[in-house]
C-alpha positions in Angstrom: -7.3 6.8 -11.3 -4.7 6.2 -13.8 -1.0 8.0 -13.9 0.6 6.8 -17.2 4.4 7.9 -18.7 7.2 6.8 -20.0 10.3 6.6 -17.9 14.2 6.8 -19.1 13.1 5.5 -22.8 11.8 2.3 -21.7 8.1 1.5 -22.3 5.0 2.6 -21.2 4.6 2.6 -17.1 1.4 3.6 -15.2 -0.1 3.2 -11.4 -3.8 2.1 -12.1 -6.9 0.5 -9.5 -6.3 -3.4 -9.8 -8.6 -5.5 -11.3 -9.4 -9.2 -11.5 -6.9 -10.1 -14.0 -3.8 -8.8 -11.5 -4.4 -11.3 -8.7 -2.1 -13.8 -9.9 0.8 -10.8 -10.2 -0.7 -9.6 -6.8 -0.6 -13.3 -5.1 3.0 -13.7 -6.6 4.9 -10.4 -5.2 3.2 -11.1 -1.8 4.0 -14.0 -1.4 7.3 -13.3 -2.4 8.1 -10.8 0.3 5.8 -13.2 2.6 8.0 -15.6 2.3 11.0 -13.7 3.6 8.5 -13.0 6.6 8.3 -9.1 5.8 4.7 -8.9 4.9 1.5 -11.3 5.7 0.7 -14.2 3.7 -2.8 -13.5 1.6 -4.2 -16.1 -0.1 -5.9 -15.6 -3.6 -9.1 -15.3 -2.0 -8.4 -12.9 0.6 -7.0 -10.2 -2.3 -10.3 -11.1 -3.9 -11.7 -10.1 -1.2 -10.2 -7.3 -1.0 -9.3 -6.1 -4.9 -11.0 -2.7 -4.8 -8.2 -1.7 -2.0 -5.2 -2.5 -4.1 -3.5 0.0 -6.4 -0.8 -1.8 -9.2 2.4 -0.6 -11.0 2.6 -1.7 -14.3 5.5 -1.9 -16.4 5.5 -2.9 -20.0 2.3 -4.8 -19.4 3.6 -6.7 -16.1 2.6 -5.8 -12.7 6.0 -5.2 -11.1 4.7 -3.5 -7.6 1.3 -3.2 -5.7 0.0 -1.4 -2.6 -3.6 -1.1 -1.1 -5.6 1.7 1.0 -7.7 0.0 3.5 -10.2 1.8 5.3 -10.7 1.2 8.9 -12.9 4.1 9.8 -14.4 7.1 8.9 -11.6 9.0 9.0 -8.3 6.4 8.9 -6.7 4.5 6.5 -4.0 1.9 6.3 -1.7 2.1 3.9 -0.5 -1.9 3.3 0.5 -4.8 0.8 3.0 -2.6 -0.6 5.6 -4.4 -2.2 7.6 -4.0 -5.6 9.4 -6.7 -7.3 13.1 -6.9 -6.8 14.4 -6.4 -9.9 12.6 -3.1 -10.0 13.4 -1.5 -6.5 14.5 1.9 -6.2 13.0 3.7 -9.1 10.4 5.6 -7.0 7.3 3.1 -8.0 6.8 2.2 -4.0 6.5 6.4 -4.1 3.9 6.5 -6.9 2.1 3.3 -5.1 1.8 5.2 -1.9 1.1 8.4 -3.5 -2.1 6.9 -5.4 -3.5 5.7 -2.3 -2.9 8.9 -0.6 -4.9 10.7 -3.2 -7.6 8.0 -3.0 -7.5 8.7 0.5 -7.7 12.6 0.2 -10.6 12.0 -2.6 -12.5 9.8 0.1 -12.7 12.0 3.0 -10.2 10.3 5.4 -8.0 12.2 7.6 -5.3 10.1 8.8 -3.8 7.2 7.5 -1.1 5.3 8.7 1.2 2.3 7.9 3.0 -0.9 9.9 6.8 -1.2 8.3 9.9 -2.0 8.7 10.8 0.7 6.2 10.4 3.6 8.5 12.8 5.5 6.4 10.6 5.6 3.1 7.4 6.4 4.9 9.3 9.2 6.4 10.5 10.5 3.1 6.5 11.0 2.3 6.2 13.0 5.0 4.8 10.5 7.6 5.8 9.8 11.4 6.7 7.5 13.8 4.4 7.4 16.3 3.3 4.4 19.6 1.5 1.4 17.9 -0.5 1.6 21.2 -1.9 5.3 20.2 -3.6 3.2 16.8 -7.3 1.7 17.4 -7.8 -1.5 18.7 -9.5 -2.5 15.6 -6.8 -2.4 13.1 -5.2 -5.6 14.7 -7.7 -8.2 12.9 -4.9 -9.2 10.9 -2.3 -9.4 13.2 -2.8 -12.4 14.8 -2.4 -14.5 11.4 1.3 -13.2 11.4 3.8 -15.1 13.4 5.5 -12.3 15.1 1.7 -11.7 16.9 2.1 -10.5 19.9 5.6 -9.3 19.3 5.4 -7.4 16.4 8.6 -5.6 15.5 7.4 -3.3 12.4 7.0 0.5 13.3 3.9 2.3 13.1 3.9 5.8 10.9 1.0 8.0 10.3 -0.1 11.1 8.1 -2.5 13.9 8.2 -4.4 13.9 4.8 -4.8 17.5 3.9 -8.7 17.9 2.3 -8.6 18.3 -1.1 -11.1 21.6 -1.9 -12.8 22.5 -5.2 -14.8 20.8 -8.0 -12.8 17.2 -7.9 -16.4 15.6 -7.7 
């Protein structure tokens, strides 16, 4: 999956699946937003672990924003680790980051996915909604207890309906 174009003259831009050579860029804007305790730490390893959920925007050659589709069941996905570099906010690549793992999500089958944030204005913007944390399964709370807001976890919880992609996409 690969959306490539250029954007106001600059170079070339393009959201592509990450591979082994972005987990440094990867480690480094998470940990950057981790830092400012808006998004879980994740060590090296743990992206490692799990690379083949993580979606990257690259600019120029440099990985300037990442996002990852996790799934967590046969039909739900959690839409996480997105982050975009500061100096790069605000030119829709959090949109195209999200967007690329909703396809992936429509291409898989899934029919909800849904996102913890504390940007509940963006999410909204692509069409999801605010729903009760309490109405999301019990399993999608593994992580949770590494962050130090667990129990008290202030982000919102949104959600979207993945409407089935039909026709010869296989």
């Amino acid at each position: 999956w690969q959306e490539a174009g250029r954007h106001g003259g600059q170079g070339l831009e393009l959201v592509r699946k990450a591979v082994l050579g972005d987990v440094p860029a990867i480690y480094e804007i998470v940990e950057a937003f981790a830092k400012k305790g808006i998004m879980l730490h994740r060590s090296e390893t743990d992206i490692c672990d799990s690379l083949r959920d993580f979606f990257v925007y690259e600019k120029e050659g440099k990985i300037v924003g990442t996002c990852a589709l996790h799934i967590c069941s046969a039909d739900m996905g959690e839409i996480r680790t997105l982050a975009v570099r500061d100096a790069h906010t605000r030119g829709g690549i959090g949109t195209k980051l999200v967007t690329a793992c909703l396809d992936e999500a429509s291409s898989l089958g899934l029919k909800k996915v849904f996102a913890l944030t504390y940007k509940t204005a963006f999410f909204n913007k692509l069409r999801f909604k605010v729903i009760n944390k309490e109405l999301l399964p019990h399993k999608i709370w593994g992580d949770c207890i590494k962050c130090v807001k667990f129990p008290n976890c202030d982000e919102n919880a949104v959600i979207i309906t993945i409407v089935p992609r039909h026709g010869g996409d296989d």
